[in-house]
N, C-alpha and C positions, 0 to 999 in steps of 0.2 A: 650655701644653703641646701643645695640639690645634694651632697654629700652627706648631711645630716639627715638625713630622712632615709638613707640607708641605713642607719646607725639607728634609728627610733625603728625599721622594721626588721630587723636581726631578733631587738629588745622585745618587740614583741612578741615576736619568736616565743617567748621562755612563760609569761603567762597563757600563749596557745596551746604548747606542748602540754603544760600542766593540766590545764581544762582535757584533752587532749587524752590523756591519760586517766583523767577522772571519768569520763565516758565512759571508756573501754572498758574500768572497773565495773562500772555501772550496768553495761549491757553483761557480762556475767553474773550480777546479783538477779537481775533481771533474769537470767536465763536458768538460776540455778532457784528461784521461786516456783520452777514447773518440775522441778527436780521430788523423786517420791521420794518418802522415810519409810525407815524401818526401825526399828527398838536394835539398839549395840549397849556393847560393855566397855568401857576403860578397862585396857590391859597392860596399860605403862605409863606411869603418869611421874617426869624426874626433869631434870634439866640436863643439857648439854649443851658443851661448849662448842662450837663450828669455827672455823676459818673463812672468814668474808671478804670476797676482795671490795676496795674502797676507790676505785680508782678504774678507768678505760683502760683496755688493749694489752698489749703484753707485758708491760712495765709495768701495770696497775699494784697496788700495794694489798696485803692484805693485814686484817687486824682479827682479833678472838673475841666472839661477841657469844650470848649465852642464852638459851632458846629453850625456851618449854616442849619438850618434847610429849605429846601427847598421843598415843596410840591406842585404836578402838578395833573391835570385833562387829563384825554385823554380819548377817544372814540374809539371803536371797533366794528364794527354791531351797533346793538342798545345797548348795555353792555358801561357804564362809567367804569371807575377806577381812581384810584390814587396811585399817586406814590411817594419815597420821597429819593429815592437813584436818588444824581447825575454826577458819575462816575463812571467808573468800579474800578476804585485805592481807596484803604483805606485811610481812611478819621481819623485820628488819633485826630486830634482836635485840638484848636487852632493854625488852620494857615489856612491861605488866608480865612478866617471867612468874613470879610467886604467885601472884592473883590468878594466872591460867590454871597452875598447878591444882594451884587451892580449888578453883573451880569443876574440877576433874578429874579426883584422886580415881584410884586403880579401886576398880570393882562396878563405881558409878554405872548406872545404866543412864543409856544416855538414846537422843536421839536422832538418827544417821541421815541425812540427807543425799541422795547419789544419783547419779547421775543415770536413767535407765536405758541410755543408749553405748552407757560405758559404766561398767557397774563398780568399777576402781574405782572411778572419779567422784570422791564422797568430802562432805565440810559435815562440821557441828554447829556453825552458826552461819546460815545463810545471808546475814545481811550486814552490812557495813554498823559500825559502830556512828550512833548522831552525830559525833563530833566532829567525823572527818566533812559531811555536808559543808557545817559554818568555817573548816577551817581550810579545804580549798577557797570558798567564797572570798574570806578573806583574806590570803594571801594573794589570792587573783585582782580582787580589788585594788591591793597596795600596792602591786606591780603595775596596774593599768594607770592608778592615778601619779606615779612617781614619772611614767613616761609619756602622759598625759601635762604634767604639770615641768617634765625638760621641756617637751614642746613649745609649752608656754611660756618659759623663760627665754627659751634660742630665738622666739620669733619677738618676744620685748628686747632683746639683747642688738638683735641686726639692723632695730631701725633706724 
């Protein structure tokens, strides 16, 4: 029995991390809310393909995934820049590709959010999309109640 309960806190281990990770996204939306704008231009708005590794360590595998590549202009003083991040959420690749696009063609005036203690450090959309809220929620939930509910079968099962 004292063996098993090693084994339930490894497991929880993996809905921690996750929470864990959802934080830390969180304290950058947080921190990039105190972030100033300025008026920018879409100056590249196409897609490409990247090379992603899928896997840990030096073995890890890599696959070709297809990313919206979005690139803007913005002014600060007399200093341009460019930027080509546009959200704070990871951008994992092949998904909503065409809808970014579509949302950002080349010419778009758009508006820059940056960071003013590093003025490279710029998003288009400051804030997490609604969905990822309910959808760590829920997958946090079905991991707790799954190792929640071994629990309660290891301890009906020993008597």
């Amino acid at each position: 029995m004292k063996d098993i309960w090693g084994l339930y806190l490894i497991l929880g281990a993996f809905p921690a991390f996750i929470l864990f990770a959802f934080v830390v996204k969180y304290l950058e939306v947080l921190k990039a809310r105190n972030w100033s704008s300025v008026p920018g231009r879409v100056i590249v708005s196409t897609s490409e393909d990247r090379s992603v590794k899928t896997g840990v360590g030096d073995d890890a595998d890599s696959e070709t995934r297809n990313f919206a590549k979005i690139v803007y202009e913005y002014r600060i003083a007399s200093h341009t820049y460019q930027g080509s991040r546009v959200t704070i959420g990871e951008d994992l690749g092949n998904s909503e590709v065409a809808e970014t696009i579509a949302r950002y063609p080349v010419g778009k005036a758009v508006t820059v959010y940056y960071n003013p203690n590093k003025r490279t450090e710029a998003v288009l959309e400051r804030d997490l999309p609604p969905f990822v809220w309910k959808g760590v929620l829920i997958v946090v939930g079905v991991l707790v109640a799954l190792i929640v509910g071994g629990v309660r079968s290891e301890e009906h099962t020993s008597e």
